[in-house]
C-alpha positions, 0 to 999 in steps of 0.5 A, spaced: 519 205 647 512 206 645 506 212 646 503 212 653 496 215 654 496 218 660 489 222 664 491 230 665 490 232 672 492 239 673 499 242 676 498 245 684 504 249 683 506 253 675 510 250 671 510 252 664 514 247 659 514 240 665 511 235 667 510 231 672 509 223 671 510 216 675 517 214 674 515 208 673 513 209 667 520 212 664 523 206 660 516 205 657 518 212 653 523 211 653 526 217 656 530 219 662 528 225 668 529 232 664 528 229 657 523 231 652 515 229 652 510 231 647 504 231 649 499 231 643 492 233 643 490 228 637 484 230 635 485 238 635 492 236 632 496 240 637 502 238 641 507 241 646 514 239 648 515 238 655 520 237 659 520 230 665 520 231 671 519 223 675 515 223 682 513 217 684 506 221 688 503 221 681 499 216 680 501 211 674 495 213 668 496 221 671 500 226 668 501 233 671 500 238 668 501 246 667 495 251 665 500 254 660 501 248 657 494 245 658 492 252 654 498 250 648 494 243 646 487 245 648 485 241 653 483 241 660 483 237 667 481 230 666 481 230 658 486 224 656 493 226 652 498 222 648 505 223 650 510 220 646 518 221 646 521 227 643 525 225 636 532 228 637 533 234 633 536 230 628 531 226 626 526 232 627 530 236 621 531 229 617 524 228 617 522 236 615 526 235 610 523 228 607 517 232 607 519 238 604 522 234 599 516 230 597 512 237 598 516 240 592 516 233 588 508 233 588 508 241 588 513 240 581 508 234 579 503 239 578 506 245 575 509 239 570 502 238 569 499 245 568 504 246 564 503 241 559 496 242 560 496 250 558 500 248 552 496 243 549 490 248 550 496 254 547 497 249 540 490 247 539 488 255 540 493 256 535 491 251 529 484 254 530 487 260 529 492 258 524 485 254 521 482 261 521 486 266 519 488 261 512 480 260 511 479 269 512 485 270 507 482 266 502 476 270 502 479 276 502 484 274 496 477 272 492 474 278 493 480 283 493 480 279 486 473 279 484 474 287 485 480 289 481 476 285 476 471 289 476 474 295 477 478 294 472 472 294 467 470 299 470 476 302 468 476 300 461 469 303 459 470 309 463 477 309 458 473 307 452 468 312 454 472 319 455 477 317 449 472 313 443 471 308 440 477 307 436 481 307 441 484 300 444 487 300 451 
């Protein structure tokens, strides 16, 4: 089984969703009459999935196809699509849940990381904080200190003043 590049040759009559292609090319897909393609627009990264019609009247590197469909993976007559077996519905969910997986993993991974990060950030904020305050609270003390040193004299004098010399405090 292996991907087959194949020239578009638009289809006479509408057939949205079925395609037309030589039969001889089946075991090459690997695929039987009524299975699913996907025809895949590589450099527009657009697909489609399509079911197998044989025809021995298309010529070997052609494959038929409808204008819905052509719209579905932008391209046009002429162009060159790559058509690939349609993986079981299994193997589909089995392959969307490996990479949800692995999307979550590096989604976590990075949340991890910001985490961390912003706490670092956090901690070291709150050192500078802690730096600070004590440096601020010490001055405070000494000039708090400084003051009531002061105001007490000043309150001694105005004491000695308004009561005499004689008296002590």
């Amino acid at each position: 089984m292996q991907d087959v590049r194949l020239t578009i040759k638009k289809r006479a009559f509408p057939s949205h969703g079925r395609v037309r292609l030589n039969a001889a090319l089946l075991p090459d897909l690997g695929v039987a009459e009524g299975e699913h393609v996907d025809l895949i627009n590589e450099a527009g990264k657009k697909s489609a999935s399509v079911s197998v019609i044989a025809d021995t009247m298309v010529p070997v590197g052609q494959i038929r196809v409808s204008e819905e469909d052509l719209k579905a993976i932008g391209l046009a007559e002429g162009s060159e699509v790559l058509v690939r077996k349609t993986p079981p519905i299994k193997e589909q969910i089995a392959k969307a849940a490996g990479d949800a997986q692995a999307s979550l993993a590096t989604g976590t991974k990075k949340i991890d990381a910001a985490a961390k990060k912003t706490a670092g950030e956090v901690s070291a904020g709150a050192a500078s904080a802690v730096k600070t305050l004590k440096k601020e609270t010490d001055k405070a003390t000494k000039s708090i200190g400084k003051t009531a040193g002061k105001t007490a004299k000043d309150v001694k004098k105005a004491v000695k003043k308004a009561t005499g010399k004689g008296d002590d405090l």
